[in-house]
Each structure stands twice: as C-alpha cells, then as structure tokens.
C-alpha positions in Angstrom: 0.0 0.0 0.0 1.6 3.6 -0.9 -0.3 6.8 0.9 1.0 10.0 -0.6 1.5 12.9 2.0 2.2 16.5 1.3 1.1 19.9 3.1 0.5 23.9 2.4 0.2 25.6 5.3 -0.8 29.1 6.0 -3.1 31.1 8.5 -3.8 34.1 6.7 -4.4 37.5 8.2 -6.0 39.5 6.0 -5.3 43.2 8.1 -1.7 42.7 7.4 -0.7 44.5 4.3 2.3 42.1 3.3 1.9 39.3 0.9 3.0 36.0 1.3 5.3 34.6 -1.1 7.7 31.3 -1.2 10.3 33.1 0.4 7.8 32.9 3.4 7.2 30.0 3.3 11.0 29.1 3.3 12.0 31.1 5.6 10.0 28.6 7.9 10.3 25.1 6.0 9.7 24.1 2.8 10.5 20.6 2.6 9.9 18.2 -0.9 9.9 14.6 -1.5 12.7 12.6 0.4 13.2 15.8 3.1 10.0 15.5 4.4 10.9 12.2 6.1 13.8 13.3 8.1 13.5 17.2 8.3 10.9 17.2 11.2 13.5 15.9 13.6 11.5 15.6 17.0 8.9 18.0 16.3 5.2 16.9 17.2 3.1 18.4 14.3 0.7 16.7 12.2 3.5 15.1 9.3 5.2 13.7 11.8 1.9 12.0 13.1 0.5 10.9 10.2 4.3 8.9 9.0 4.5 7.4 12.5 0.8 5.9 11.9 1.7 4.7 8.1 5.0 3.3 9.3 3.7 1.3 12.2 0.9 0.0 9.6 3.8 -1.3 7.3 2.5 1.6 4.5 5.0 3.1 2.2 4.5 6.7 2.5 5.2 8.7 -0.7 6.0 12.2 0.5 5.4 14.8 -2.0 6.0 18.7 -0.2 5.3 20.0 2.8 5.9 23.7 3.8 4.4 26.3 6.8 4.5 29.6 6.3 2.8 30.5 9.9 0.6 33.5 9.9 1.1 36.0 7.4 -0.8 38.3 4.5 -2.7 37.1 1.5 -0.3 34.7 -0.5 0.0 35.9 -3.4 -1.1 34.0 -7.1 2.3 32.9 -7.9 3.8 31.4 -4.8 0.2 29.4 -4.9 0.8 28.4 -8.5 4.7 27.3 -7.6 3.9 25.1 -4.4 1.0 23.8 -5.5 2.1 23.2 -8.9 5.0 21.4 -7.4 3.4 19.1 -5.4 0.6 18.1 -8.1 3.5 17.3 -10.1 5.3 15.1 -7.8 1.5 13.7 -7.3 1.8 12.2 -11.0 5.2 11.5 -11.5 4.2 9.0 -7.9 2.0 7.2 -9.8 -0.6 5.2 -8.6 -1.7 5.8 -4.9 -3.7 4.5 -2.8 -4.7 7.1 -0.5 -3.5 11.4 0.1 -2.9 12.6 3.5 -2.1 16.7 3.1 -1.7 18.8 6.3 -3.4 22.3 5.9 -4.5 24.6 8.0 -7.8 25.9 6.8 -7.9 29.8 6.7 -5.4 30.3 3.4 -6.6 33.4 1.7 -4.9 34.4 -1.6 -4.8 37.9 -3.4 -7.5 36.4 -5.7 -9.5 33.9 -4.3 -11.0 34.1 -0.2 -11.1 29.9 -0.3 -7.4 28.8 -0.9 -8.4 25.4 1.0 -11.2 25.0 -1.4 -9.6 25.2 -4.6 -6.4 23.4 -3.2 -8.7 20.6 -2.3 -10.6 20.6 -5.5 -7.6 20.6 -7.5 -5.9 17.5 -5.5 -9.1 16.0 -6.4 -8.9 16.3 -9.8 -5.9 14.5 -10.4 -7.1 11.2 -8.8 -9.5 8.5 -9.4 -12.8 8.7 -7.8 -11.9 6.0 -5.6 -8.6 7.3 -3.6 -9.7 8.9 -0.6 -8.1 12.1 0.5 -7.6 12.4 4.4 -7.3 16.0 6.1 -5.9 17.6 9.3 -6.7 21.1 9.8 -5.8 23.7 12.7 -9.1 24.3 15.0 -8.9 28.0 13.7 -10.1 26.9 9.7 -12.3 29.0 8.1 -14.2 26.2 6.7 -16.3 26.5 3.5 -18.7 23.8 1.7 -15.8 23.9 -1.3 -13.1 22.2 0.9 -15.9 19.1 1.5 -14.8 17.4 -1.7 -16.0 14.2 -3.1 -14.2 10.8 -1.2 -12.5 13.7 1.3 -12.4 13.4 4.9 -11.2 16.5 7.2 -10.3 16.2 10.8 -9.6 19.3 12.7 -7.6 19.9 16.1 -9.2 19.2 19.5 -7.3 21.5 21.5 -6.4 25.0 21.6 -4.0 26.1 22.6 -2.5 23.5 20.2 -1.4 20.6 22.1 -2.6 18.0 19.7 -1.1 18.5 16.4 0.5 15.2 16.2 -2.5 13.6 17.4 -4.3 15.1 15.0 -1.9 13.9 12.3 -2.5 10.4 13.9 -6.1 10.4 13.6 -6.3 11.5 10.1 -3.7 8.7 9.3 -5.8 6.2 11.3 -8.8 7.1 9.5 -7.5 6.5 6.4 -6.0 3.2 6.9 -9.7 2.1 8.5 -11.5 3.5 4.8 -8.7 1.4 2.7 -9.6 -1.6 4.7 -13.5 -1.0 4.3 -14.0 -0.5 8.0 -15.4 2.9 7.5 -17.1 4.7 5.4 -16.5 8.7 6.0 -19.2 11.4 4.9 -19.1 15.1 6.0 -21.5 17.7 7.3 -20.6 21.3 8.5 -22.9 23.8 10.1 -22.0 27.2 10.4 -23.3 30.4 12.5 -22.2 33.9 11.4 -20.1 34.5 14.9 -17.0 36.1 15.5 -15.1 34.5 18.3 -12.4 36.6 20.2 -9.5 33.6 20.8 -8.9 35.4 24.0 -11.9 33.6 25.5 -12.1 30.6 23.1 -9.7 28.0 24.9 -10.9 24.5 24.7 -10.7 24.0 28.4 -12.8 26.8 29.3 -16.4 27.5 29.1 -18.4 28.2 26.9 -16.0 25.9 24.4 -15.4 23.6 27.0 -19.2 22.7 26.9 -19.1 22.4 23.3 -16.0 20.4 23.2 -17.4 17.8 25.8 -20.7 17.3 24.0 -18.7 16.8 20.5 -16.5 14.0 22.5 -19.5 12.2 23.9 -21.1 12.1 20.2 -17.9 10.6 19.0 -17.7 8.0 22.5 -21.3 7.0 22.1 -20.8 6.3 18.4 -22.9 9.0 16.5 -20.1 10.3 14.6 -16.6 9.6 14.0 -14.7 12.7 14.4 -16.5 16.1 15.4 -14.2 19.3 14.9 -14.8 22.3 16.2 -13.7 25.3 14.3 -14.3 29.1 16.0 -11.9 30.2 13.3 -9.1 32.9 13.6 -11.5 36.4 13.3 -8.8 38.2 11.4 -9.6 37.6 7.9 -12.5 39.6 5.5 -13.8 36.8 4.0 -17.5 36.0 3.2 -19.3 33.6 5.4 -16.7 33.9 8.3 -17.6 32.5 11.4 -18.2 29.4 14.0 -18.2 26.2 12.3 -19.0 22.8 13.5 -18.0 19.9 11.1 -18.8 16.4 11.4 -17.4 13.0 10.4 -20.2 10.1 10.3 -19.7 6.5 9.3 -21.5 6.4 5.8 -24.7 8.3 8.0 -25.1 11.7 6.2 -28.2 12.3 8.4 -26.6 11.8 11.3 -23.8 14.0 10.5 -25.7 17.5 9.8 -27.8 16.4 13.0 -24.9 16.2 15.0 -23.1 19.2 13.0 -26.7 21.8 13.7 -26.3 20.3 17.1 -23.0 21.7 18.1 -23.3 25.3 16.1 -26.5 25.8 18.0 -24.8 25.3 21.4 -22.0 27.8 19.5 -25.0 29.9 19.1 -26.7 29.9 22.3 -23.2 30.8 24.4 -22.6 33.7 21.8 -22.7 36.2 24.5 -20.0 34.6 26.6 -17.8 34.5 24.2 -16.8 37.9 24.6 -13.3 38.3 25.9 -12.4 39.5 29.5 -9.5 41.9 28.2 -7.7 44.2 30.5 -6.5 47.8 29.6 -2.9 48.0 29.2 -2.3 50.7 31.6 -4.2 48.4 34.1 -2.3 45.4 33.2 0.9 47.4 33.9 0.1 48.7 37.0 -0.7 45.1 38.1 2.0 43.6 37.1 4.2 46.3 38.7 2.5 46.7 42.1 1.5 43.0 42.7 3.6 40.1 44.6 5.2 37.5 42.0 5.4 37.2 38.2 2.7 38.5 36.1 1.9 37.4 32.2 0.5 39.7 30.1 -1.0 38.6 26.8 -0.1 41.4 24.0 -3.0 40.2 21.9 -3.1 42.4 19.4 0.3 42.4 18.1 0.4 38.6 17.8 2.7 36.9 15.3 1.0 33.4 15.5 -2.0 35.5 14.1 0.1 37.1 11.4 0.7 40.5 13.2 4.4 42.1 12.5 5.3 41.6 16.2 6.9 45.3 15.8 3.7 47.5 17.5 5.6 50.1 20.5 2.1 50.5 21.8 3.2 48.2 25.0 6.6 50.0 25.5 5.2 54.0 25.2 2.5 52.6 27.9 5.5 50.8 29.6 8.1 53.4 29.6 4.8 56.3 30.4 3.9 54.3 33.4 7.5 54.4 34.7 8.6 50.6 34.3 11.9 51.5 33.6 12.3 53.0 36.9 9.7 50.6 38.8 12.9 48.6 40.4 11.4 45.2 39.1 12.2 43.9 35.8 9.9 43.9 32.7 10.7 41.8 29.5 8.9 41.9 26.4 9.9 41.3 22.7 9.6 43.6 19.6 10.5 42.6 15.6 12.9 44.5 14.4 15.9 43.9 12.6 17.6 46.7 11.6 17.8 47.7 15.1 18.9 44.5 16.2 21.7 44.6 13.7 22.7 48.4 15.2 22.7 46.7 18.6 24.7 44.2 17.6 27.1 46.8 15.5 27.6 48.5 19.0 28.2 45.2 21.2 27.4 44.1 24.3 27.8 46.5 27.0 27.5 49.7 24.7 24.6 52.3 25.0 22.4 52.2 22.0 19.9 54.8 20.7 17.7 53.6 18.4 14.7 53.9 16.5 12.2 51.0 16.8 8.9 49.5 15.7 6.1 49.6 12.8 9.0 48.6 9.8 5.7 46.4 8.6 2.7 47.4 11.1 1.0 50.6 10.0 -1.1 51.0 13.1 1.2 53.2 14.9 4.7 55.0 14.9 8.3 54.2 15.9 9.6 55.0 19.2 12.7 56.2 20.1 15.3 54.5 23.1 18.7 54.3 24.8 19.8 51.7 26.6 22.5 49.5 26.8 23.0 46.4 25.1 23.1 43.1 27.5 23.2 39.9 25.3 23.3 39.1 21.8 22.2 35.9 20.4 21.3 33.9 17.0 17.8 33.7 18.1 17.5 30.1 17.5 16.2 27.9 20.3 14.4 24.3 20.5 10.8 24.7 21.9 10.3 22.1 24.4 6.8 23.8 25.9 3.8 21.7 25.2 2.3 22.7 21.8 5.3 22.0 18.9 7.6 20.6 21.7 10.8 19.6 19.3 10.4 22.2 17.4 13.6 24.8 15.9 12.7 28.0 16.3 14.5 30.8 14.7 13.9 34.4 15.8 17.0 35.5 13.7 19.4 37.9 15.4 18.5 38.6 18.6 19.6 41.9 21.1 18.8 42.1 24.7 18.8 46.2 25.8 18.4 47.3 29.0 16.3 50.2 29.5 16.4 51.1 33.2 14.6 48.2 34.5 12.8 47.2 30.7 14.7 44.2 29.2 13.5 44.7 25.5 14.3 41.4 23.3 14.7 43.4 19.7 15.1 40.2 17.5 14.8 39.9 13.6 12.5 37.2 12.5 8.6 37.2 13.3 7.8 33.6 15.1 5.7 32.0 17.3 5.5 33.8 20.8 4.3 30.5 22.6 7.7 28.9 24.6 9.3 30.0 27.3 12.7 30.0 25.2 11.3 33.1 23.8 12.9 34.3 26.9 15.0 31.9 28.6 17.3 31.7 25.4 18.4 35.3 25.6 19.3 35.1 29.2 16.2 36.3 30.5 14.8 33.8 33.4 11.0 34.5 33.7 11.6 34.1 37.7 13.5 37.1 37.8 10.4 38.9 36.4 7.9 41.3 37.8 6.0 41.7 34.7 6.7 39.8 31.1 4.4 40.9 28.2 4.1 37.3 25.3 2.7 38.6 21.9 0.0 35.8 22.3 -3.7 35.9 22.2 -3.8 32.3 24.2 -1.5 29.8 23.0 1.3 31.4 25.9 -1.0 30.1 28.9 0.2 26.4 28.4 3.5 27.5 28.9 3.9 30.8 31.0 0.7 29.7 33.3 3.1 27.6 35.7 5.9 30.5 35.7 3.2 32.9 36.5 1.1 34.6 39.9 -1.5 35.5 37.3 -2.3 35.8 33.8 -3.8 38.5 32.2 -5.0 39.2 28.6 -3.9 43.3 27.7 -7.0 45.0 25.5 -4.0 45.9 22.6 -4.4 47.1 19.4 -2.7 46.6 16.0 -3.8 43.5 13.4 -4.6 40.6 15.9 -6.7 42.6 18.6 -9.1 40.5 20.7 -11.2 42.9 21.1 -13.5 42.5 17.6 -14.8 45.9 17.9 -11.3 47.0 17.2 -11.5 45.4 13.4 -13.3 47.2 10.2 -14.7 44.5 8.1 -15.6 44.9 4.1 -15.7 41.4 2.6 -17.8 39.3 5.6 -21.2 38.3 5.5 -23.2 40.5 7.4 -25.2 40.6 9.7 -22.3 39.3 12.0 -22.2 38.6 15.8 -21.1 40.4 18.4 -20.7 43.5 15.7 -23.9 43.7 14.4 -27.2 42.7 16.5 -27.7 38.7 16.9 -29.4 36.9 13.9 -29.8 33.3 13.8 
C-alpha cells in the first residue's frame, strides 16, 4: 500500500498588508519529496503523526511537499501556482496511490480567491480517481467552506487550543485513512456554520463556553454517532465572506446523522454567543498590576500577535511601559519587539555599549516608531528548541537577537517574526521569567500552556494593532453581514 502525503500551510491575516510569497514560506520550512521524512526531527506536528501511523501500519508513505508559512498576508497567485504546482506534479510522476494525506491549515486566503483550501482541495481531487480517498488535518482555527468538502475527502480538525494536539491530530487523520482502505469505514461530511466572530482570548478549549461544546462533540464521538467532530471558531482576522463558528462532522456512511450532529453543536456555539466575549484588561491596568503585585505576572499582548500574522513590531506596550515608569519601577519587565535593523545596530555596538535607536512599525502601519537608549546586554542567534507543550521539538529561529536594557525594561529586539508561545522566547536570551515582575508574550492564548506555571497571574492586555481580541477594534468589508457580536444577533 503507498499513501501519498504533502502539506501547504498558512493562516492568513488578511489586516496585514504584506503578501505572502515562497520566500515565506521558506523562511519557515519548505520541505519536498525525500526531506519531508527526516526534516521534522523531533517535532510533534501533524506530518510527523500521520508517518509514525503509516509506518507502524507497514504503509509506504510517498512524500510529496510539505511547507508552513505561519501567519502571514494574503499569499500571493504565484507562490500558490509554484507550491502547489510542485506538489501536483510530484503527485503524477508518484504514480498510482492509494490514499493522500495533506496537512493544511484551513484559513489560506490568496490575493485572488477568499477559499485557498477549497480550490487546493478541489484541485488535488482532480488529479485522482474517484476512488482514492483524501484524508485532512486542519488547525481548529479553519475558516471552513462547503468547497473544501470534496467528493471521497475526509477532514479532521484539532481538538485543543492552545494547540497541544497537532500530532495527534496527524495520527487520527492517518488512522482514519487506513480504516477507509480496509472498508471498516465509510466517512461522509457535514458542516454547520453560524455567522459569529469569536475573540481567541476567550475561546480555549478548556474553558467554558468551548469547554461545553467540546465535551458534547467528544460524547457524540464516545457514544458512536459520529466519527470525528471538529470544532472550528476560526481565527477572526480575515474579511472573507461567510466567516464564522463552524461545526464539522465526520459520520460513518450516516449523512443524516452527521448534519444532525453538526446543527447540534453550532446551536450550542450559538446559544453561548454572548459569553464569548473576551475578558481583556487595559494596558495601563495590566501594567500597573504587574508592577505593584507580589510575584510574576503574564500579560498577553494580543493584538500584536505573530502566530495571528501580526508584524510583532507594535511600540504601543513600550510607550505605555516606559509612560507608566517601568523603567524606573525597580522590578524587571521583558517583552519582545521585531525589528531587525535595530537588532543589527545593537549588535554593531556590542554588548555592553549604549544604544539609541529607533524602533517599531517597519511592517505594522497601526502606529509609529519609538525612540530609546539603553545599553546592550546579550546578543544571540535567536535560535532555540521549543520544548513547551504545543510543537515541543520544534527549531525556532527568531533571527538575530539583542537584549537592551532600559532602566529596569529588558526589551528582546530580535529579527525574524515567530511563534511567541515557549518559554525560550525568553529563557534563550538570558532572560529567566523568575526574575520577572512583569513579562508581556505577543499571544492571544497559546502562551498560557507555557507561561501559566511560571506565573502569579495571567492576564489578557485589551492591545491594538492586526490581531486585537477585542473584535470591535477590526473594520470588516468582505464578511457576511449581519455578523455577531458587531452587528445585532441573527440566527
């Protein structure tokens, strides 16, 4: 038995004016045919899980191309044409196959077309028989649209967020193929959606309301209704049409049951609308906690996110920081800020030297740059393995990284935008998170997993800039409308 497996991954953010291209997506991996068995190393994603699965099954698994770019802008037409083109390709010169496992992550936008998924999916299709299944993991934060539910397809979403099972969800998807090749099951799809934006501030999976959802979505798959039920509240920060909550269902050959159970679960998405709003914290408030209170305090920086597709370069946190007097406070602040030219002046100067530079906005718009002198306290290549649960195993690769002191600010100026969800953020540059009155993580959520047990409390900062929690912050043109909590509730 040969399974091909190949990935596209991108979480699109549609606020951010810079477009994707394939030098995104390599500058986080791009991997093709042979390379996609050994490049992973000890990182717990969904490739990874899905080759484990095949291998223990005795499968020979054809790899074709797998690339992330993380979250960025609209990718463009070309760089869609290139990877996609490439791995199509490799899917004919494979020959015959007899399943596809592809990793996405299910809100792709292009420059021309709001359903990247969709067409990607359609045009996989297309190149096989009827009868080879396609199997599908997807991130819990898909935008998913009736396009992507392609003839003889199955999709499987995530389970957890923060993202803890990306593996697992690999493994699943595998697992479910190898049952449809031996004729133990027979997979059909449903999806139910509600037109509700959902702040992933307050959208955990381990806390109400999604907690409810997510235990009544597990029981339907334990009592044997459905096979897999995903749960997608979708990342808010793309203008699409027909945004919002989304409950997709996998039934064994029972299409009936599968809308049932799919209506099900977007009604209770429905009914808890109102407590989905976020419980978001000024940032002058969140400072002044953090500064006057006993312990360690985590502040998420929301708004300025990365993992959402945010620059990472908004000075809105250090003007508030450096108004409120942190730099004087006698207890240490850290936070982070993209920048690379001025990590590159930093590291000009060397450690130990006063710096003045000018930092912030060289990609966000929503603000200006800010002005500082401080001495410089560690340089460092920026490259760390995450070991936090989430992509334990994981390289990442922050690029050239310059600790300066500001009074009592430690501001981590590094060069490459990436995920602000491990500890190493930190801990890598010399900065231990005990020694810490107050550390701001440019996180929405995904930080709690990790920070939460280095922490006295954990707040979520009301910031602005392309990822903001708060919804009312965004200016929609493209999304169907009427749309919850912005406009009034219609079912």
């Amino acid at each position: 038995m040969r399974i091909a497996i190949g990935g596209i991954m991108q979480e699109t953010n549609t606020f951010l004016p810079v477009p994707t291209e394939v030098a995104t997506f390599e500058s986080v991996y791009l991997r093709r045919g042979e390379a996609m068995l050994t490049g992973y190393g000890a990182a717990r994603v969904e490739v990874p899980g899905m080759l484990a699965v095949l291998r223990a099954a005795g499968v020979e698994p054809v790899p074709l191309l797998a690339t992330m770019a993380g979250a960025a802008g609209a990718v463009s037409r070309a760089a869609f044409e290139a990877l996609l083109g490439d791995l199509l390709q490799r899917l004919r010169d494979a020959g015959p196959v007899d399943g596809v496992l592809l990793a996405l992550h299910g809100a792709m936008v292009l420059e021309d077309q709001p359903d990247a998924e969709g067409e990607l999916l359609e045009r996989v299709r297309a190149e096989l028989p009827a009868h080879v299944p396609i199997g599908v993991s997807l991130d819990l934060h898909g935008h998913i649209t009736p396009r992507m539910l392609q003839p003889n397809t199955f999709l499987i979403g995530y389970r957890e967020y923060p993202h803890i099972d990306m593996y697992e969800a690999g493994e699943r998807t595998a697992q479910l193929m190898l049952d449809v090749l031996a004729g133990r099951r027979r997979p059909v799809m449903a999806l139910a959606k509600k037109h509700l934006l959902v702040s992933p501030i307050n959208a955990r999976t381990d806390t109400p309301p999604l907690s409810r959802i997510v235990a009544a979505a597990r029981r339907m798959e334990q009592d044997g209704r459905v096979l897999h039920a995903s749960l997608f509240p979708v990342q808010p920060w793309i203008d699409v049409p027909d945004l919002g909550f989304c409950a997709l269902v996998c039934a064994d050959g029972d299409a009936r049951a599968a809308q049932a159970a799919a209506d099900e679960l977007a009604a209770m998405a429905w009914q808890a609308r109102d407590e989905f709003t976020p419980d978001l914290t000024p940032l002058d408030d969140a400072i002044r906690i953090g500064l006057t209170s006993p312990g360690t305090t985590v502040v998420g920086d929301g708004g300025d996110a990365p993992s959402s597709g945010a620059a990472a370069d908004n000075t809105a946190v250090l003007r508030a920081l450096l108004a409120a007097g942190a730099d004087r406070a006698g207890r240490l602040t850290y936070l982070t800020l993209c920048d690379a030219d001025a990590a590159r002046q930093a590291a000009a100067a060397g450690v130990g030297a006063t710096v003045t530079l000018r930092v912030g906005h060289k990609m966000s718009r929503d603000g200006e740059p800010l002005d500082i002198t401080g001495c410089v306290r560690t340089l460092t290549d920026g490259v760390f393995t995450m070991h936090d649960a989430g992509a334990d195993g994981t390289e990442a690769d922050m690029g050239l990284t310059a600790v300066i002191a500001i009074g009592d600010i430690r501001l981590a100026i590094r060069s490459r935008r990436f995920l602000e969800w491990d500890t190493g953020l930190f801990t890598s540059a010399g900065l231990p998170l005990r020694h810490a009155a107050l550390v701001f993580v440019k996180s929405p959520s995904h930080f709690r997993v990790s920070y939460a047990p280095h922490a006295d409390r954990v707040l979520a900062a009301d910031t602005p800039d392309t990822t903001t929690g708060n919804m009312h912050r965004l200016v929609f043109k493209n999304v169907t409308r009427p749309l919850y909590p912005l406009d009034a509730a219609a079912d």
